[in-house]
PAROGU-219248 format. One record per residue (C-alpha): y, z, x. Coordinates in nm, 3 decimals, m for minus. Each point is the difference from the previous one (the first is absolute). Layout:
<fivexs>
+---------+---------+---------+
:      py :      pz :      px :
+---------+---------+---------+
:       Y :       Z :       X :
...
+---------+---------+---------+
</fivexs>
This chain:
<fivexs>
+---------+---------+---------+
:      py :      pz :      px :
+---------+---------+---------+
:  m5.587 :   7.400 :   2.794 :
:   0.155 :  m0.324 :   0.068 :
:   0.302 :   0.074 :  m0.124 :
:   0.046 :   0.326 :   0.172 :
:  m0.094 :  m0.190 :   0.337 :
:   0.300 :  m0.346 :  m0.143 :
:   0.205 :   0.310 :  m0.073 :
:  m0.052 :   0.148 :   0.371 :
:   0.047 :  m0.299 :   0.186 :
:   0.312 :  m0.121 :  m0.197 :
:   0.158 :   0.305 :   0.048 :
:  m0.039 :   0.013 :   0.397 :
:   0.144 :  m0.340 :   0.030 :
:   0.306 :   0.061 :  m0.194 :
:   0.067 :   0.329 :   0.169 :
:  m0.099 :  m0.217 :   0.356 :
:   0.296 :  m0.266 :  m0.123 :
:   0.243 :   0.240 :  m0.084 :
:  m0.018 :   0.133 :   0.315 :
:   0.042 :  m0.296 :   0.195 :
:   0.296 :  m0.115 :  m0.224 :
:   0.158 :   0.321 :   0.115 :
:  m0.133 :  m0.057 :   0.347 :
:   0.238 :  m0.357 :  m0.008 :
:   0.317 :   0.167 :   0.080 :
:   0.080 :  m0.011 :   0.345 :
:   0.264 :   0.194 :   0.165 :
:   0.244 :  m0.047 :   0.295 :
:  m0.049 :   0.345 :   0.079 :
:  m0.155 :   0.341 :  m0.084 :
:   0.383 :   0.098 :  m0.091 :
:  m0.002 :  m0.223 :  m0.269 :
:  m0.340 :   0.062 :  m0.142 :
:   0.095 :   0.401 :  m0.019 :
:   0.325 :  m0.141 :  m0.158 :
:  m0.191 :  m0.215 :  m0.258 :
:  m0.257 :   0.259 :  m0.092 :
:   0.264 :   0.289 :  m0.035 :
:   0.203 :  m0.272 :  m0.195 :
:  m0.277 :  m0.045 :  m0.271 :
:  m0.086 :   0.328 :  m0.042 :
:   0.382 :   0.131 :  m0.041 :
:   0.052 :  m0.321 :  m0.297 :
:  m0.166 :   0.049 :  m0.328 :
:  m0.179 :  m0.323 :  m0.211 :
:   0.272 :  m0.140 :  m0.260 :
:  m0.296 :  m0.043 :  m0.215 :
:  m0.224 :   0.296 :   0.066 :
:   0.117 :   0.395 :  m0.098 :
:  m0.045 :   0.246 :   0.307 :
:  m0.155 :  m0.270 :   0.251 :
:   0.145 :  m0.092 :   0.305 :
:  m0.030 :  m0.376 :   0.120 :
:  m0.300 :   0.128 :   0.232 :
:  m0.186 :   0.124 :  m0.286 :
:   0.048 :  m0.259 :  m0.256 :
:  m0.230 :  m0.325 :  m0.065 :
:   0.281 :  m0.162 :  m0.239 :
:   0.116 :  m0.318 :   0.096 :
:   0.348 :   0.098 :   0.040 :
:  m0.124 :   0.279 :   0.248 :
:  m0.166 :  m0.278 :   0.205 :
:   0.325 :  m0.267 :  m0.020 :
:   0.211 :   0.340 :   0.096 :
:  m0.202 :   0.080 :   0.286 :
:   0.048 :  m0.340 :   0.066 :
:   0.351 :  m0.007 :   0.019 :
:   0.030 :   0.377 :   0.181 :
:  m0.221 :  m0.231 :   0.239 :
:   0.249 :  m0.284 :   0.049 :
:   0.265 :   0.182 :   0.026 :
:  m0.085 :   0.210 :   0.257 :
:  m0.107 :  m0.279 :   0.199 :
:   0.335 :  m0.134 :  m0.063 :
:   0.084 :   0.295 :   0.150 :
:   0.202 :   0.170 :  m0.276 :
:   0.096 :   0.360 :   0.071 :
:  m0.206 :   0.288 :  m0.244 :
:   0.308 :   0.007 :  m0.221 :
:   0.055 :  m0.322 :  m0.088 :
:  m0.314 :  m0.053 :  m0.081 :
:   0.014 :   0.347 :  m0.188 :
:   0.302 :  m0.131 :  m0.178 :
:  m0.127 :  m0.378 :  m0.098 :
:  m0.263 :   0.166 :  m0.189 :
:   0.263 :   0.253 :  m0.200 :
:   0.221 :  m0.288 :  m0.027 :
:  m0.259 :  m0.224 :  m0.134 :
:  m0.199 :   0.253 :  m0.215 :
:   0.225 :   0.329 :  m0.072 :
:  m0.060 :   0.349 :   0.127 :
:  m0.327 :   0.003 :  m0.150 :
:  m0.177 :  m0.125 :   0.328 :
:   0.107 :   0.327 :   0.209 :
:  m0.244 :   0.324 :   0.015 :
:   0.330 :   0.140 :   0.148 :
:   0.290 :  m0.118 :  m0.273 :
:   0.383 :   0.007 :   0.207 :
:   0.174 :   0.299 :  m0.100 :
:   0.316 :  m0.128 :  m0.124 :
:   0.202 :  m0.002 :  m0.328 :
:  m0.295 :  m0.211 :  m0.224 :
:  m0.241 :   0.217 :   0.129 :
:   0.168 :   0.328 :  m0.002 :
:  m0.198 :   0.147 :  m0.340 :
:  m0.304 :  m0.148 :   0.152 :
:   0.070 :   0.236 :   0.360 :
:   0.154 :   0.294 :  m0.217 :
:  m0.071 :  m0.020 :  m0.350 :
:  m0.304 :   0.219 :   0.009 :
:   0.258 :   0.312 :   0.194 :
:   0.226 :  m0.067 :  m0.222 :
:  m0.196 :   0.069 :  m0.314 :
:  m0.178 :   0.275 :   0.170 :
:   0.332 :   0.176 :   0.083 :
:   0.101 :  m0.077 :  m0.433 :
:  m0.327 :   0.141 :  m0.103 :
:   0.063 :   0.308 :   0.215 :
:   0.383 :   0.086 :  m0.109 :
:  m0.121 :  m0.048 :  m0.344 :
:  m0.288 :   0.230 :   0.055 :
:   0.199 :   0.232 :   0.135 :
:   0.221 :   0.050 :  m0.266 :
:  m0.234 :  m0.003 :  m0.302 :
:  m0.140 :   0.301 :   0.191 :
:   0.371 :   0.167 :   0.043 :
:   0.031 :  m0.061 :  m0.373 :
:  m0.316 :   0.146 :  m0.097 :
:   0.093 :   0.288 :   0.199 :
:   0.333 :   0.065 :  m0.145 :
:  m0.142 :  m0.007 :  m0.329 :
:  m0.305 :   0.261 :   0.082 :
:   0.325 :   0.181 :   0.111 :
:   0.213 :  m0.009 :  m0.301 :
:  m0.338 :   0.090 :  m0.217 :
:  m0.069 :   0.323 :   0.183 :
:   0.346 :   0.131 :  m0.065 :
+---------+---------+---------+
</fivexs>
C-alpha cells in the first residue's frame, strides 16, 4: 500500500515539474508561440522514429525545442529555422521531405512502380490470351 501511495505521489510531482519546465518559455508574442508550436510539431526527433519534437521526451527533443526556442526569439524566419535543422541533421527531421531530385523516388517511387506492375500485368494477360487463341484453332 505504501508503495502504491510513493508511486502516486512521485508520479504527480514529476508530471507537476514537467509542466512547469514547459511553462518557462516565455514569448514576445502569441505570433511566435503559434510559430514555435507549429515548428515542433512539423520537425521530427533525430533520435526518435515517427515522433515529432512535441511528442518526444529524448534529450535531443528537449535541446531542439530549445534551440527552435532561441531562434525564434532571435527572430529567425520559419525557414531558416526549417533549414538549420536539415542542414544540421539531413532530411530525416521533415514529416514533409522537399520534393526535389534526392527525394524524387521518395515523392514518386511508389507511382512509378505501380504504373510497372500494371504494364506488366497487362501484358501477361494479352499473352495468356493470345495463347488461349492459338489453342482453340
Amino acid at each position: 500500500m505504501k508503495s502504491v501511495l510513493l508511486f502516486c505521489v512521485i508520479t504527480f510531482f514529476s508530471s507537476y515539474s514537467f509542466a512547469e519546465a514547459e511553462a518557462i518559455l516565455k514569448f514576445h508574442s502569441t505570433v511566435d508561440e503559434t510559430r514555435y508550436n507549429a515548428l515542433i510539431e512539423e520537425l521530427r526527433c533525430p533520435k526518435c522514429q515517427n515522433q515529432n519534437l512535441a511528442d518526444s521526451n529524448a534529450g535531443i527533443a528537449i535541446d531542439l525545442r530549445n534551440q527552435v526556442y532561441s531562434m525564434i526569439n532571435q527572430e529567425l524566419s520559419d525557414k531558416e529555422i526549417v533549414d538549420y535543422m536539415v542542414a544540421r541533421y539531413g532530411e530525416f527531421v521533415l514529416y514533409k521531405p522537399a520534393n526535389n531530385a534526392g527525394t524524387f523516388l521518395l515523392w514518386y517511387g511508389p507511382l512509378i512502380l505501380l504504373i510497372i506492375g500494371l504494364c506488366a500485368f497487362v501484358l501477361v494477360i494479352r499473352s495468356n490470351h493470345k495463347l488461349q487463341r492459338k489453342g482453340n484453332e
